[in-house]
C-alpha positions as CSV (number, residue, x, y, z in Angstrom):
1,X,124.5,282.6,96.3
2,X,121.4,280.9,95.3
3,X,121.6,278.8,92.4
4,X,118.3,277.7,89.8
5,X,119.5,275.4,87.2
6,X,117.0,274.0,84.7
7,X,114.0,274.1,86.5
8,X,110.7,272.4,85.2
9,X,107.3,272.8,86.8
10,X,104.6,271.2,85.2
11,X,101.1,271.7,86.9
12,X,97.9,270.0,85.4
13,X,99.5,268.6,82.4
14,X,100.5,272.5,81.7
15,X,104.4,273.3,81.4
16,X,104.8,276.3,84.2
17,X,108.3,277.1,84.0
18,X,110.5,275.3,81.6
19,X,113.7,274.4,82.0
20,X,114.3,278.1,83.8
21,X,118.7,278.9,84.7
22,X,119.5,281.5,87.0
23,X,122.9,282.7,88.8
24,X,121.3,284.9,91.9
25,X,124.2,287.5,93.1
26,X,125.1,286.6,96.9
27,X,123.0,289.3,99.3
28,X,121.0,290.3,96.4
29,X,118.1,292.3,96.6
30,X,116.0,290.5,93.5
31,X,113.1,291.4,92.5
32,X,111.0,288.6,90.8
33,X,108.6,289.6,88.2
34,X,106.6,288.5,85.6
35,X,102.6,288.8,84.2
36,X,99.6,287.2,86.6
37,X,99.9,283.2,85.7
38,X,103.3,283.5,84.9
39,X,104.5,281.2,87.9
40,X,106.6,283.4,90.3
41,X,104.8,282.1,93.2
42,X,105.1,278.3,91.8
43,X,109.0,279.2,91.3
44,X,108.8,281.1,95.2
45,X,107.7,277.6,95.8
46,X,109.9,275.6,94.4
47,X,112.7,277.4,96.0
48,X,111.3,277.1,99.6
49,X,110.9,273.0,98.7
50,X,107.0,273.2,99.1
51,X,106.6,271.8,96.2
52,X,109.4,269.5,93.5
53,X,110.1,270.4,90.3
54,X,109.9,268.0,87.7
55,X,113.5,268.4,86.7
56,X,116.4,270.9,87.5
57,X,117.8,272.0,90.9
58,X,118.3,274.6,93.3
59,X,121.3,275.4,95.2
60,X,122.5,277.6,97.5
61,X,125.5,277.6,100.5
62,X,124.9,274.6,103.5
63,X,123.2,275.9,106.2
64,X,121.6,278.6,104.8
65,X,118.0,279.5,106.5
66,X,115.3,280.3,104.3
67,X,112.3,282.4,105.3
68,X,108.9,282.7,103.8
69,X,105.4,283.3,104.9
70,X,103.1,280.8,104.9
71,X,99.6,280.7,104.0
72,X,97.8,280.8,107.1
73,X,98.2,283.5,109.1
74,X,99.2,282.9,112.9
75,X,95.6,282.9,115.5
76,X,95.0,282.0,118.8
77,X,95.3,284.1,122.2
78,X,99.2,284.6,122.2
79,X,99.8,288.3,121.4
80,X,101.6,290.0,118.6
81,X,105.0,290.4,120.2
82,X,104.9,287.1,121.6
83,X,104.7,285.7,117.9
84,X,107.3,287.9,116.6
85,X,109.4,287.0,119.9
86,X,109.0,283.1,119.5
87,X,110.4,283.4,115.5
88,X,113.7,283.6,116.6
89,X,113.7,280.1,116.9
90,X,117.4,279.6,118.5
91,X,116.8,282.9,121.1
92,X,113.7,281.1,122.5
93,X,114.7,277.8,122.9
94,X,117.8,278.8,124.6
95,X,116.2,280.9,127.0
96,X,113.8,278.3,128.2
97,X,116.8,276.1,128.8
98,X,118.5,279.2,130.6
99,X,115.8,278.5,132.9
100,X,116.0,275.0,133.5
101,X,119.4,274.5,133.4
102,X,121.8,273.6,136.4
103,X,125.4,272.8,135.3
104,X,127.4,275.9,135.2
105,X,129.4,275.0,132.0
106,X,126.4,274.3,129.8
107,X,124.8,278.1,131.5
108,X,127.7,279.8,130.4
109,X,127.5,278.2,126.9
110,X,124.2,279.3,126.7
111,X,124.7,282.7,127.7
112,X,128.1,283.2,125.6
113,X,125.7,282.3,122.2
114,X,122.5,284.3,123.8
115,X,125.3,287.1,123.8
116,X,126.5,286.7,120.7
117,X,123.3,286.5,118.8
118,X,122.5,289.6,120.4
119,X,119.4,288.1,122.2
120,X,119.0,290.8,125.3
121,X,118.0,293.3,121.9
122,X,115.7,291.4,121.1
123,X,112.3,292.6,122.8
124,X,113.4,296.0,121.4
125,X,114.0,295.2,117.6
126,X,111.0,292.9,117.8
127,X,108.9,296.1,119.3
128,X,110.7,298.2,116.2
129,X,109.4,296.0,113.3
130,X,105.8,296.0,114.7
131,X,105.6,299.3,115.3
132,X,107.1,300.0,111.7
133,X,104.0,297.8,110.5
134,X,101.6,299.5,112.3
135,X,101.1,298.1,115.5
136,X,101.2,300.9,118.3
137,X,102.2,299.5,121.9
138,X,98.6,298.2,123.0
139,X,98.2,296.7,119.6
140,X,100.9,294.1,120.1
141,X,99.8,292.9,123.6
142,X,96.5,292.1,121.9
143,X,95.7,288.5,121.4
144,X,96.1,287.5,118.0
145,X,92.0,286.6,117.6
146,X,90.6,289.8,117.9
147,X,92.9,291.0,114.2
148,X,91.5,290.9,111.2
149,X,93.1,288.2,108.4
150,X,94.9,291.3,107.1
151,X,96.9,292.4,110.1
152,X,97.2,288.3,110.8
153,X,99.7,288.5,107.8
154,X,101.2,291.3,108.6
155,X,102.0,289.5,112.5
156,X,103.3,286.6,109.8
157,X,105.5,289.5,108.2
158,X,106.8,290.9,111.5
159,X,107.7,287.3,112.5
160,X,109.6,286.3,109.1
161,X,111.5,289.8,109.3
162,X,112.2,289.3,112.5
163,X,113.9,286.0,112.5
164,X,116.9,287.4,109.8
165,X,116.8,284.3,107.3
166,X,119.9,283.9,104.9
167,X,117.5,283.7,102.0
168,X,114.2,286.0,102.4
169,X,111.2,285.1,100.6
170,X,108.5,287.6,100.0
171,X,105.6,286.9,97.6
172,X,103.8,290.7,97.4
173,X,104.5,291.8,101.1
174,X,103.0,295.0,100.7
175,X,99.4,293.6,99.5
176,X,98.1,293.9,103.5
177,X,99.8,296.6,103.8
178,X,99.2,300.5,104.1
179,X,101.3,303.3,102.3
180,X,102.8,304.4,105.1
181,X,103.8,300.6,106.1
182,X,105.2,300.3,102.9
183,X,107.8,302.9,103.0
184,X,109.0,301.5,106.4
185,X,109.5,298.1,104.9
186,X,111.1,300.1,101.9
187,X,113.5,301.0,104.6
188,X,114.0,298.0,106.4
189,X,114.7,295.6,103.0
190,X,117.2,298.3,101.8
191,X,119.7,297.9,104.3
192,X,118.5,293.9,105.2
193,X,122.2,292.2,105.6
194,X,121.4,288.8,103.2
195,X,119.7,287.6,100.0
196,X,116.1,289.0,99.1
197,X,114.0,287.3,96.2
198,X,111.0,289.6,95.8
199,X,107.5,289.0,94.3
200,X,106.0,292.6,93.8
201,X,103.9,294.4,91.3
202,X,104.4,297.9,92.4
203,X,106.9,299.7,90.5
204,X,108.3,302.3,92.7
205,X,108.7,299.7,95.7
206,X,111.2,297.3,93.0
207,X,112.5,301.1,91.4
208,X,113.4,301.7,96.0
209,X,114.5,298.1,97.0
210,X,116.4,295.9,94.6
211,X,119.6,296.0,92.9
212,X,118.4,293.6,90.2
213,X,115.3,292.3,88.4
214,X,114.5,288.8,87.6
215,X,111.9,288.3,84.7
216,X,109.8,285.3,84.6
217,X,108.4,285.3,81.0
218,X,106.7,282.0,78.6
219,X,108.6,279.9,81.4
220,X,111.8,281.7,81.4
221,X,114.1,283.3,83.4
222,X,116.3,286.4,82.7
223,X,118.2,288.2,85.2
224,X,118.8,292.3,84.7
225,X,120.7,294.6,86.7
226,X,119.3,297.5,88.7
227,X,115.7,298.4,89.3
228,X,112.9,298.2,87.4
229,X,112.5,301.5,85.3
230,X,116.4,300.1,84.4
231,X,114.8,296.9,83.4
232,X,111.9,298.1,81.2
233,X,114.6,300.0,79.3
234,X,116.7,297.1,78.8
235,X,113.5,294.8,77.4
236,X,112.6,297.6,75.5
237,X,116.4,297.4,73.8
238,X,116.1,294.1,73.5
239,X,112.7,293.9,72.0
240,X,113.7,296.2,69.8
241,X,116.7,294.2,68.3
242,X,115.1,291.3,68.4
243,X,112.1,293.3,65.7
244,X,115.3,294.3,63.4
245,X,116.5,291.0,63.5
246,X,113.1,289.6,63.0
247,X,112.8,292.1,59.8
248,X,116.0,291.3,58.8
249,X,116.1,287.3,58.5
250,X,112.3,287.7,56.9
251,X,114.0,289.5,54.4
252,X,116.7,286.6,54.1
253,X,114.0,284.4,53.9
254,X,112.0,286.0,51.6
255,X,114.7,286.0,49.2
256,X,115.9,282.4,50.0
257,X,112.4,281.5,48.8
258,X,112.2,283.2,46.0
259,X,115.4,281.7,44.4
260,X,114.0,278.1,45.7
261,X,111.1,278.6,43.6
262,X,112.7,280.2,40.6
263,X,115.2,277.4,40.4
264,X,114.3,274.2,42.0
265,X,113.2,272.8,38.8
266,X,115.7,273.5,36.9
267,X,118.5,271.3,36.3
268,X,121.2,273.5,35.9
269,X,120.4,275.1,39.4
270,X,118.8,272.3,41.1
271,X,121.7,271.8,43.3
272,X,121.8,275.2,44.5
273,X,118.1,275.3,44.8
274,X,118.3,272.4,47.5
275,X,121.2,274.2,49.3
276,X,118.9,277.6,50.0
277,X,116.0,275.1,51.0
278,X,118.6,273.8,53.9
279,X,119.5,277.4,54.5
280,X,115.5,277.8,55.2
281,X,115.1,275.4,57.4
282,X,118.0,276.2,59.8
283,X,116.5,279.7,60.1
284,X,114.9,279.6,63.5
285,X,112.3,282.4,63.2
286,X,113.1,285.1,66.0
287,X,110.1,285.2,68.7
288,X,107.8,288.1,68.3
289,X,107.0,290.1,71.2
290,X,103.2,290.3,71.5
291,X,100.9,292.3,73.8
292,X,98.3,290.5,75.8
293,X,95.2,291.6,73.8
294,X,93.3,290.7,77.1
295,X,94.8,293.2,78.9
296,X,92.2,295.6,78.8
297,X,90.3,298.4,80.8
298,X,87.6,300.3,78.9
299,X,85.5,302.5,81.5
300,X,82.2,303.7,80.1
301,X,81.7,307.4,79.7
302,X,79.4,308.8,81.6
303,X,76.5,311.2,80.6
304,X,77.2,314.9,82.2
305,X,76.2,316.0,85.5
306,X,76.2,319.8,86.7
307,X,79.0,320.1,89.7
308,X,79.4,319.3,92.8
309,X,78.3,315.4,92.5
310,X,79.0,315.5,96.7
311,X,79.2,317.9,99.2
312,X,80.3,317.0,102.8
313,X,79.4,319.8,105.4
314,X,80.2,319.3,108.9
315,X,79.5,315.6,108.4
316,X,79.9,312.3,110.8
317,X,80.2,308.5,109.6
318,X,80.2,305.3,111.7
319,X,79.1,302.7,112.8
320,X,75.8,301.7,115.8
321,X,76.5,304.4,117.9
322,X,80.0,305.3,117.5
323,X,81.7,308.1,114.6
324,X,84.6,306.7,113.2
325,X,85.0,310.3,111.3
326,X,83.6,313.7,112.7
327,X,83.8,317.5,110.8
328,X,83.8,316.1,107.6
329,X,83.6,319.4,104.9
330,X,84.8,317.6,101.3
331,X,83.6,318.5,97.8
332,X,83.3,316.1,94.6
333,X,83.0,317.8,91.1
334,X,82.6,315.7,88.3
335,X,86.3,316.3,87.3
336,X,87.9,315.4,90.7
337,X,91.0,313.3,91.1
338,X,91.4,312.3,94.7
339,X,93.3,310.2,96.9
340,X,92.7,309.2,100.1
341,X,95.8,308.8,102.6
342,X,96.3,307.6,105.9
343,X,97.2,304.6,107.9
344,X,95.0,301.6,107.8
345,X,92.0,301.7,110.8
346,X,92.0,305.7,110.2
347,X,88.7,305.2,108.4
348,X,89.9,305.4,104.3
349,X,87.0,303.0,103.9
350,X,84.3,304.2,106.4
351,X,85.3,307.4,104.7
352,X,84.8,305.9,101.0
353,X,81.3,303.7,102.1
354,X,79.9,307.1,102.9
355,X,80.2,309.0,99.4
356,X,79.2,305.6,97.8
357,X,76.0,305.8,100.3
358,X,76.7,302.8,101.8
359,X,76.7,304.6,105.1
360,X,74.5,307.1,106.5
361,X,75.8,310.4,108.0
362,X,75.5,310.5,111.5
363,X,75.1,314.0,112.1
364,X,75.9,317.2,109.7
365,X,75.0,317.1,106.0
366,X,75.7,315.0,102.9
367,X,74.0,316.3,99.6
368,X,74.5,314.1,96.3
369,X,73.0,314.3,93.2
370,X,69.7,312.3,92.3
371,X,70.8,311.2,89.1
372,X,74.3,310.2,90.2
373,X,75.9,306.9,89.1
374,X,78.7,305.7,91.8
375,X,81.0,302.4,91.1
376,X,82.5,301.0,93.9
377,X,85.0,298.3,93.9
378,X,86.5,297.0,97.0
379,X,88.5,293.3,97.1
380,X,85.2,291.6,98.5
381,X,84.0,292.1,96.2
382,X,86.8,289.8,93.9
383,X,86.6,287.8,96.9
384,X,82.7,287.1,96.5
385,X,82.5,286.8,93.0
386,X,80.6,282.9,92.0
387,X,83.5,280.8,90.9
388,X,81.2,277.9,89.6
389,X,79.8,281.0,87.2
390,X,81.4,282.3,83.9
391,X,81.7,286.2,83.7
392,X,78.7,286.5,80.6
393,X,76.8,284.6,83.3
394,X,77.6,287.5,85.8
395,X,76.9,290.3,84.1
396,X,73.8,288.9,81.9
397,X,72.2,288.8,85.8
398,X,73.1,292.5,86.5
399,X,72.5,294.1,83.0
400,X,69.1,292.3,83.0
401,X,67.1,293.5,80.2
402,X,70.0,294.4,78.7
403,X,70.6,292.8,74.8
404,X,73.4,290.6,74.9
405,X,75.8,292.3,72.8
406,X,75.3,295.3,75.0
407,X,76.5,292.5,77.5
408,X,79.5,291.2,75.5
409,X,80.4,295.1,74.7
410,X,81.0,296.0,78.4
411,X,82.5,292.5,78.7
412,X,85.3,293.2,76.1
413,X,85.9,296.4,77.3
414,X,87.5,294.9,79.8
415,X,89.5,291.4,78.0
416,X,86.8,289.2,78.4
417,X,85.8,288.6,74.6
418,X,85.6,285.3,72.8
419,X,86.2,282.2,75.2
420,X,87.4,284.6,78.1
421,X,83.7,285.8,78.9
422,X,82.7,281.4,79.0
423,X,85.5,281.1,80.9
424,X,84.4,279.8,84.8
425,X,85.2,282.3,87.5
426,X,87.7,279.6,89.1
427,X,89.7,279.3,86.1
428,X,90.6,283.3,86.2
429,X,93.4,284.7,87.6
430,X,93.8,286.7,90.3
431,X,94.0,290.1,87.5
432,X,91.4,288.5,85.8
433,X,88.7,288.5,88.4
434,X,89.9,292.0,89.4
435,X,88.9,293.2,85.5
436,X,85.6,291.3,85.7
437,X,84.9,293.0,89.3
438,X,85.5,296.6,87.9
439,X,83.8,295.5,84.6
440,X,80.3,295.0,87.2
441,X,80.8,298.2,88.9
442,X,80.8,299.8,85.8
443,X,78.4,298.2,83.9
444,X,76.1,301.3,84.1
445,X,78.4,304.3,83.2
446,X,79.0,305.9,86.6
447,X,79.5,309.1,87.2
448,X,82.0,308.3,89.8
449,X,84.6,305.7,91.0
450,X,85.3,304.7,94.2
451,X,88.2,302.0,93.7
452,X,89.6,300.8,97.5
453,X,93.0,298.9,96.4
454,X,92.1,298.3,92.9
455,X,95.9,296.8,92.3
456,X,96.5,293.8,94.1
457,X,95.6,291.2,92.4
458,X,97.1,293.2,89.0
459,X,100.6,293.1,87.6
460,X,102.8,296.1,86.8
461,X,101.6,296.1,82.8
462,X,97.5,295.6,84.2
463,X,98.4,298.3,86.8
464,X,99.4,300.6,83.4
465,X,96.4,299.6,81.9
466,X,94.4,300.6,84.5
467,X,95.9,304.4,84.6
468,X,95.4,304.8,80.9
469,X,91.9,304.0,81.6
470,X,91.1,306.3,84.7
471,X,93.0,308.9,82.8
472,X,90.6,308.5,79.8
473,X,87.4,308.5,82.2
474,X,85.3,311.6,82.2
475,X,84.0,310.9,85.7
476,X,85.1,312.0,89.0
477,X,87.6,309.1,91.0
478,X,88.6,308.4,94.7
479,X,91.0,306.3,94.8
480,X,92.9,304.3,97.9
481,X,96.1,302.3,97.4
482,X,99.4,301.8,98.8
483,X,101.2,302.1,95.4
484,X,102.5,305.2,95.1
485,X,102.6,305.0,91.0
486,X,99.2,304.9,90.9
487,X,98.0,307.8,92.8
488,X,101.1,310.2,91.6
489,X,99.5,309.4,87.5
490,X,95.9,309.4,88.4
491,X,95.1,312.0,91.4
492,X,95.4,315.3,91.7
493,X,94.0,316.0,95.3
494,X,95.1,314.3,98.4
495,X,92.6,313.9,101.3
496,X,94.3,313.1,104.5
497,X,92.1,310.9,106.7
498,X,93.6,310.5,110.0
499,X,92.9,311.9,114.3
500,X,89.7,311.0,113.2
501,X,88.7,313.8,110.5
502,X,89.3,314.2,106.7
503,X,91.2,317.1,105.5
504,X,93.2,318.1,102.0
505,X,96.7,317.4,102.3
506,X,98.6,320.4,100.1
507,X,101.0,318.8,98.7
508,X,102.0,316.4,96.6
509,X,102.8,312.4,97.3
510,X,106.2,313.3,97.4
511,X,105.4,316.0,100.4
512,X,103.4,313.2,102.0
513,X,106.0,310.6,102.0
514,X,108.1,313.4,103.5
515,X,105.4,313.7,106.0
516,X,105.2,310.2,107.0
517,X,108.7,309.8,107.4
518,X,109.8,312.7,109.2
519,X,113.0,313.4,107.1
520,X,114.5,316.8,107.5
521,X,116.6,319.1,104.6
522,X,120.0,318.0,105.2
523,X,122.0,320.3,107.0
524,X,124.0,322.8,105.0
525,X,127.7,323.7,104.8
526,X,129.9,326.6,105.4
527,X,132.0,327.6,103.2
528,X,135.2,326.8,105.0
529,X,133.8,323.3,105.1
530,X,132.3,323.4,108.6
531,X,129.1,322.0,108.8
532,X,126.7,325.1,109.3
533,X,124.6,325.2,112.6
534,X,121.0,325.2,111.0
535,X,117.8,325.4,113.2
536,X,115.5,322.3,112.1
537,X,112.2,324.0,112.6
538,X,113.3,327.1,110.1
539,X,114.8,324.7,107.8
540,X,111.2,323.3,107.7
541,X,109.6,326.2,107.7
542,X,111.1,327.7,104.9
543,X,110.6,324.3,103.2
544,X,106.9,324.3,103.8
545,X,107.0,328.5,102.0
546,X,108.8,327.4,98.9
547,X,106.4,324.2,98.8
548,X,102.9,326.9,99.2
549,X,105.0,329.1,96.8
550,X,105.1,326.3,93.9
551,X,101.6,324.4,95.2
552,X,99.5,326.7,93.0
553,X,101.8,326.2,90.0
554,X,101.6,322.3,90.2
555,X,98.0,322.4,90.9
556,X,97.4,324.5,87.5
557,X,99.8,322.6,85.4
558,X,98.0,319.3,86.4
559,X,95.0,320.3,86.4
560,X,95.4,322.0,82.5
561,X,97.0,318.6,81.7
562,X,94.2,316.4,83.4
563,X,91.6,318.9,81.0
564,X,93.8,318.0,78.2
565,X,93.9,314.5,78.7
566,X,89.8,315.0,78.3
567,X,89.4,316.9,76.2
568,X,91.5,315.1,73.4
569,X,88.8,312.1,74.6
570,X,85.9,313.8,73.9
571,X,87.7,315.4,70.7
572,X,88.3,311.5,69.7
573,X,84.6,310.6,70.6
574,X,83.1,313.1,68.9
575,X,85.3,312.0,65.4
576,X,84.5,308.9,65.5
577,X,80.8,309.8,66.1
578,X,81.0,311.5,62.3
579,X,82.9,309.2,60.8
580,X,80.4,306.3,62.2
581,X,77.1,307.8,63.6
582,X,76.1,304.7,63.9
583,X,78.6,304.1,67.1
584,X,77.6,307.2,68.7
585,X,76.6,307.4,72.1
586,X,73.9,309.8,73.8
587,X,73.9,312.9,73.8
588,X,75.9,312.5,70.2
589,X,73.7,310.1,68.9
590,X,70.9,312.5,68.9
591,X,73.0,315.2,67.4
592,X,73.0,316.0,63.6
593,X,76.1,316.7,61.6
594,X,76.4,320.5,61.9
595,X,76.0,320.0,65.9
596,X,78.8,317.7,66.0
597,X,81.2,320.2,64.3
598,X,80.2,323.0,66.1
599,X,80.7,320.7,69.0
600,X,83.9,319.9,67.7
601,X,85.3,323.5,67.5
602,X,84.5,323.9,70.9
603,X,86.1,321.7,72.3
604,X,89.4,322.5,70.2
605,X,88.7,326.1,71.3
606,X,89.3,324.4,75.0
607,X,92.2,322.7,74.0
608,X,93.7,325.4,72.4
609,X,93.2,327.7,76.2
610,X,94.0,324.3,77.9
611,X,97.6,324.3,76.1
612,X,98.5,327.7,77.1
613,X,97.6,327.3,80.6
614,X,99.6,324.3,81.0
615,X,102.7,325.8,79.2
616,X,102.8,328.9,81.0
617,X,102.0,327.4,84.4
618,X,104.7,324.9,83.3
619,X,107.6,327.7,82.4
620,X,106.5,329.6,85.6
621,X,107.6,326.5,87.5
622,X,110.5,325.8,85.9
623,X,111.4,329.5,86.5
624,X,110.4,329.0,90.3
625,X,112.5,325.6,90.5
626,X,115.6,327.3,89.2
C-alpha cells in the first residue's frame, strides 16, 4: 500500500500540490492524471524521493523497491540486453560472485537464492520484453551508441520492467513508443504482479490498464475507481452536483441578503438582521468548475482545391542512395482522413516528408497540386522552437507583412490571446508549445496536414480539443500517432507502411490491433458442452468475409458522417457570413447576399442526401451485425 498524506510542493514561490491525501490500494494499477502543469511528474517525484516536499509524507511497506526511469537514457557500447540483464541488480551481482567464489556453503547459498529468484529465466524474459518493445534479435546485441534518444528510453523501459519493482513508476511510457509497442506493454502492465502509479494522457491505454484513477486537480488529489471513461462519468456527476448545490446556496444567499438589507436598520429586527449576516458568512461559496479558456485549436479553412491534392504512382523515397519505401501508389483528395500504421523504422516518417515535399521521389512519379498549402508538424519542431522568444514574436517573423491583428487572430485561435501570446517560449508548457507549433504550421490556411505525433506533449482534454478541431477542418489530414483515440475519431483510411511499401489496410483500428496481435476467434462449443474442434485458418477466414462483407457499410456510414461534420461547418460559416459580412472570408467575402443563400440551400440540399446516406448505411449495418 502506498500511502500520500498531506503533501506540499512549492516550486518557485508557486504552491504545486497542496496539502494532497491519498490511500493507494495495495497492487494497484493507478493511473495518475491531471491537465499539463498540474504536477503529476513533481508528485512522481516526490514519491521516488528525488525531490522533498515541503510538508506531508509518503509511506509505503519496509523494503519495498521502487522503480522509475530516469532522465538520461542509458549510452555507451554495452548492448541492449546487456542493460536490461544488468537491472536485475541481485541476479547480477550474485552471479559474478558465483564465479569467484570458493567455499561450498556460501556456493550453495548463492545458487539456492539464484534458484529461487528464478535467475536461469532470465536471458529469456529479458529477450521477451525487448522484443515486445521492438527490438528484433540483432537489435539488442547492438551497442547502445548507434540508437537514437528515442529507443535509448525505451532500453531504460526494458530495463525498469525488467527488474519487477514493488512500486512501478511510469511517467508517459508510451511517448517513445509505437502503436504496436503500446499494446504489448498494455499486455504486460495488465497482469504486472505489484503496485503501478501511471502518468498517461492517452485514454484508451488508462480505459486497458488500470483499475483506478487518481486526479491531480488545483493541487489536489482524488482517487476514483475503475478506468477512465468510469472516471469522466463520475466528475461529470460530481460537477454536476456541485452546480445544483452552487445554485442552490446562491439562492440561500440571495435571500439571506435581501432580509439583511430590509432589516438591519431597523430596531425591531436588528437582532435577527445580524443573525442572517453570520449565516452569510459561514456560507463557503461551492467552487465553480471552469474550462480552460486557453485550451484551444482553431485550424484555418482552407480555400478549395479540385481533387486529388497527391497522387503516388509506382513511387520510391529515401535517403543518398538507398529507398527506404519502393511501389508507392497512394491518393490524397482534399477530403481524406488517413492514418499511417506500422512499427517505428518502417518509414511512417520518410513516408510523411515525401507528401510534404520534404523528400524527392527516387524513382516513379509524384504529382501535387501547384497551388497546394501543406502543414507539417513533427516534435522538432516543439523541440526547436526559441525559448528566449514569446510566441507574437514567432509568428510576427513568419506572417511577415502580415497586420498584427491578423497575427494575434491566428494566435488566439490557438489559446495564445492576451498575456499568453507575450508569454516567453520557456515559460510554456509542454501542451502549450505543441499549440504554438501547430499554430506556425498553420498560419497560412493549408490545404493539408501532416501531424507526426501531434499528442505528446498534450493532455487527455488538449488531445479532445485537438479532434474537435481536425474534425471541423475542411482540409485533407495524415495523421501518425500511437493513440488509438485519436485516429479511431479522426481517420477514416488506414495506410499500412511496413516490408518496405505503403499499402491501405481494410479495416478498421480495431482489425489492425487484431492484426498486430495475432489473436484468434475463440474456439466454439458443442452443444453437449465439448469444446468443438475448429480449424484456426477457417475461423479466420470466415472472420476476414464477414469483416469485407461490413467494410463497405462502415466506410459509407463514416464517410456520410465525416461530409456531415463539414458540411454543418460550412453551413455555420456561411451564417455567420450574413449575419456579419464583415467577418467573411474569401470566396464569401466577395459574394453578395442572394449568392450566399443560394449557397446556403446547397449546401442543406447536401445535408439533407448526406443524412439519408448515413442512416441507411447505418440500419444496413445494424441489420448485418445482428
Amino acid at each position: 500500500m502506498l500511502n500520500l498524506t498531506g503533501i506540499t510542493v512549492r516550486l518557485g514561490g508557486r504552491t504545486i500540490i497542496d496539502d494532497a491525501t491519498a490511500i493507494l490500494p495495495p497492487r494497484g494499477r493507478i493511473g495518475l492524471i491531471g491537465r499539463n502543469g498540474a504536477g503529476k511528474s513533481t508528485l512522481i517525484r516526490v514519491i521516488t524521493g528525488l525531490i522533498e516536499a515541503d510538508t506531508g509524507t509518503v509511506t509505503m511497506p519496509r523494503g519495498s523497491r521502487i522503480g522509475y526511469i530516469a532522465q538520461e537514457a542509458p549510452a555507451g557500447s554495452g548492448t541492449p540486453f546487456n542493460t536490461v540483464l544488468a537491472a536485475d541488480v541481485e541476479r547480477t551481482v550474485l552471479m559474478a560472485e558465483s564465479e569467484t567464489a570458493t567455499d561450498p556453503a556460501r556456493l550453495a547459498d548463492i545458487h539456492e537464492r539464484l534458484i529461487a529468484i528464478d535467475a536461469h529465466s532470465a536471458p529469456s524474459r529479458a529477450a521477451r520484453i525487448l522484443v515486445g518493445l521492438g527490438f528484433d534479435e540483432e537489435a539488442q546485441h547492438r551497442p547502445l551508441d548507434s540508437f537514437s534518444g528515442g529507443w535509448k528510453m525505451r532500453v531504460a523501459l526494458a530495463a525498469l520492467l525488467f527488474s519487477q519493482p514493488d512500486v512501478l513508476l511510469l511517467d508517459e511510457p508510451s511517448n517513445h513508443l509505437d502503436l504496436e509497442a503500446v499494446l504489448w506493454l498494455e499486455d504486460f502492465l495488465k497482469t504486472y504482479p505489484a503496485t503501478i502509479l501511471l502518468v498517461s494522457h492517452e485514454r484508451d491505454f488508462l480505459n486497458n490498464v488500470v483499475d483506478h484513477i487518481l486526479h491531480l486537480s488545483h493541487g489536489k488529489l482524488t482517487l476514483y475507481p475503475g478506468g477512465y471513461d468510469s472516471f469522466e462519468r463520475q466528475r461529470a456527476e460530481r460537477q454536476s452536483h456541485a452546480a445544483a448545490a452552487r445554485v442552490k446556496q446562491q439562492a440561500e444567499r440571495d435571500k439571506l441578503q435581501a432580509f439583511v438589507d430590509r432589516w438591519r436598520y431597523k430596531a425591531t429586527k436588528a437582532k435577527q438582521a445580524q443573525s442572517r449576516v453570520k449565516a452569510l458568512a459561514r456560507l463557503q461559496p461551492i467552487a465553480e468548475v471552469l474550462d480552460d479558456p486557453t485550451l484551444s485549436f482553431g485550424f484555418p479553412l482552407p480555400d478549395e482545391l479540385r481533387p486529388p491534392l497527391i497522387t503516388l504512382d509506382l513511387a520510391a523515397v529515401g535517403y543518398g542512395e538507398t529507398p527506404v519505401l519502393e511501389r508507392l501508389n497512394l491518393r490524397i483528395d482534399p477530403d481524406d482522413r488517413i492514418a499511417l500504421l506500422g512499427r517505428n523504422g518502417n518509414g511512417k516518417t520518410t513516408l510523411a516528408r515525401l507528401l510534404a515535399a520534404q523528400l524527392p521521389p527516387m524513382e516513379g512519379a509524384m504529382n501535387a497540386s501547384g497551388k497546394m498549402r501543406v502543414g507539417y508538424f513533427t516534435q522538432y519542431q516543439v523541440e526547436e522552437l526559441d525559448r528566449s522568444e514569446t510566441p507574437l514574436h514567432h509568428m510576427t517573423k513568419l506572417m511577415e507583412g502580415s497586420t498584427p491583428s491578423a497575427v494575434r487572430a491566428q494566435l488566439g485561435r490557438f489559446g495564445f490571446s492576451g498575456d499568453k501570446a507575450t508569454t516567453e517560449v520557456e515559460k510554456l508548457s509542454g501542451g502549450e508549445r505543441a499549440r504554438l507549433a501547430l499554430a506556425l504550421i498553420t498560419r497560412d490556411a493549408p490545404h493539408m496536414l501532416i501531424l507526426d505525433e501531434p499528442t505528446n506533449h498534450l493532455d487527455v482534454d488538449a488531445r479532445e480539443a485537438l479532434i474537435q478541431a481536425l474534425n471541423a477542418y475542411t482540409g485533407a489530414v495524415v495523421i501518425v500517432s500511437h493513440d488509438r483515440h485519436i485516429l479511431e475519431m479522426t481517420a477514416d483510411r488506414l495506410v499500412l507502411v511496413d516490408k518496405g511499401t505503403a499499402r491501405e489496410f481494410d479495416g478498421t483500428i480495431d482489425d489492425y490491433i487484431a492484426y498486430v496481435l495475432a489473436k484468434d476467434p475463440p474456439a466454439a462449443r458443442k452443444d453437449d458442452g465439448q469444446r468443438a474442434a475448429v480449424n484456426k485458418k477457417d475461423q479466420r477466414k470466415a472472420a476476414a468475409d464477414a469483416r469485407e462483407k461490413s467494410q463497405h457499410l462502415r466506410k459509407q456510414a463514416k464517410a456520410a458522417e465525416a461530409e456531415l461534420e463539414k458540411l454543418t461547418v460550412q453551413l455555420n460559416t456561411i451564417d455567420q457570413a450574413m449575419f456579419d459580412p464583415s467577418s467573411a472570408k474569401p470566396p464569401l467575402s466577395s459574394m453578395t447576399m442572394t449568392e450566399l443563400m443560394l449557397r446556403r440551400s446547397d449546401v442543406e440540399k447536401k445535408i439533407a442526401t448526406a443524412e439519408t446516406t448515413w442512416m441507411e448505411a447505418s440500419e444496413a449495418l445494424e441489420t448485418f451485425s445482428a
